[in-house]
C-alpha positions as CSV (number, residue, x, y, z in Angstrom):
1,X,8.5,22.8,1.0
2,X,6.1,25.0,-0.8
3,X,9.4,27.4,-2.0
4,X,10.8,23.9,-2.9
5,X,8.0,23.5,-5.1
6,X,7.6,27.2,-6.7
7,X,11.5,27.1,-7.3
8,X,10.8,23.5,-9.5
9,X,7.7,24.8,-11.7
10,X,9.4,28.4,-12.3
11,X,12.9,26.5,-13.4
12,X,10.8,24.4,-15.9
13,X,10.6,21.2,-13.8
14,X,6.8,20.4,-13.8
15,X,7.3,16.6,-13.9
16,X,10.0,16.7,-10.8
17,X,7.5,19.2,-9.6
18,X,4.3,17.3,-9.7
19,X,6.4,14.1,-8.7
20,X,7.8,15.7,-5.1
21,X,4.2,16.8,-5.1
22,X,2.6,13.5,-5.1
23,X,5.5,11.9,-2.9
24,X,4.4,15.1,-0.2
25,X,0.6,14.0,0.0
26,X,1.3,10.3,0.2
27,X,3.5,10.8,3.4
28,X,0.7,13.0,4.9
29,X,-2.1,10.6,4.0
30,X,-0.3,7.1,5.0
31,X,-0.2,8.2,8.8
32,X,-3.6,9.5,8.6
33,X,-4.7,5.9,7.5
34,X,-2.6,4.3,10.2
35,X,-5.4,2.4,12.3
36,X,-2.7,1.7,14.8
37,X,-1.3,5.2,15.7
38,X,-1.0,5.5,19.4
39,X,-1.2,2.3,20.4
40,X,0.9,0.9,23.1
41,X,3.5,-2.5,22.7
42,X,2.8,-4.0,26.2
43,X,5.2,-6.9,27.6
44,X,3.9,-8.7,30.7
45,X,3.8,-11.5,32.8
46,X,6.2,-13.4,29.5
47,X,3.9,-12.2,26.7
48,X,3.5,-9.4,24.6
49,X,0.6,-7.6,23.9
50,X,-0.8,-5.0,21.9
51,X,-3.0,-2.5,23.4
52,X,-5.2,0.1,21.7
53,X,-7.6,1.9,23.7
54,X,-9.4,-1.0,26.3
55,X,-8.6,-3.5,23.8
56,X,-5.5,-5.9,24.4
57,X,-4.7,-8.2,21.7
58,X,-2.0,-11.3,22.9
59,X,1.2,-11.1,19.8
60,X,4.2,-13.7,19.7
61,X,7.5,-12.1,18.3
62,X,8.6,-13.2,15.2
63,X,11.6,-11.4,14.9
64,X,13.7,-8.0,16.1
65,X,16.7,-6.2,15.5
66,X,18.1,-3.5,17.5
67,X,20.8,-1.0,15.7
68,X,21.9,1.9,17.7
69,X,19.7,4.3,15.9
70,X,16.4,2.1,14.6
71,X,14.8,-0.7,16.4
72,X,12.8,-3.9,14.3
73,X,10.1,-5.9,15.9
74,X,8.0,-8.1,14.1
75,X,4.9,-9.8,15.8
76,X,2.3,-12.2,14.6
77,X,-1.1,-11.9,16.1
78,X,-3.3,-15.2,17.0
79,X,-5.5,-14.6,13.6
80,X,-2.1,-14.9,11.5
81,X,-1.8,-10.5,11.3
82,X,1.6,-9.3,11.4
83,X,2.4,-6.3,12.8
84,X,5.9,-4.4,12.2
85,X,7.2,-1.9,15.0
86,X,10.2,0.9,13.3
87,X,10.9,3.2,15.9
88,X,13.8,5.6,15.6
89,X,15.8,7.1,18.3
90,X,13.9,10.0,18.8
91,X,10.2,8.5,17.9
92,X,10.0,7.7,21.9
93,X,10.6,8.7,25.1
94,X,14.4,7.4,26.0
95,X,13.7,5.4,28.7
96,X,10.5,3.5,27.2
97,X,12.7,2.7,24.3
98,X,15.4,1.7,26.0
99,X,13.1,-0.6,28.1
100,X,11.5,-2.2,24.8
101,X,15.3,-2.9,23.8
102,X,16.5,-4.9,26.5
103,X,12.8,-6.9,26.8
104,X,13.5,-7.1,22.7
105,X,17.5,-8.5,23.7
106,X,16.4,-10.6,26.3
107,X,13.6,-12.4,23.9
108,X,15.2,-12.8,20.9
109,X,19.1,-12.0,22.0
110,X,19.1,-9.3,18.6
């Protein structure tokens, strides 16, 4: 990316340059500021869950839509938050994702 870069400002593109730039350091900080990074989706006993750490917080799905290569889920915690799940074939393990999929089917038949 850096070549990417160099290759912009030497051919006289500062603006593309210092656009591609900013577009880099936005996609490294929005992860960063993700509060929810490694939590877990948990489905049990009929409800969903969201669990981060020791805490477990009850959701109610709102809406999902399974494509062969992304997977939409859109839950509403009991204090009105919505969450939104995008997972991409290769963001999980196979079988977990495959799991989520059906339970995802099964609930909303997406």
């Amino acid at each position: 990316m850096g070549a990417a870069l160099f290759y912009l400002l030497w051919a006289g593109h500062t603006g593309v340059a210092a656009l591609v730039l900013a577009a880099i350091l936005v996609a490294h900080y929005l992860p960063a500021k993700q509060r929810l990074t490694g939590a877990v989706v948990c489905w049990d006993k009929g409800r969903w869950a969201l669990q981060n750490g020791s805490e477990a917080v009850e959701m109610h799905l709102q809406r999902a839509h399974c494509l062969s290569w992304l997977t939409f889920a859109q839950w509403r915690q009991a204090d009105g938050t919505i969450l939104r799940l995008w997972l991409l074939n290769g963001d999980s393990e196979r079988d977990q994702l495959r799991r989520l999929r059906v339970r995802l089917r099964l609930e909303r038949g997406v």
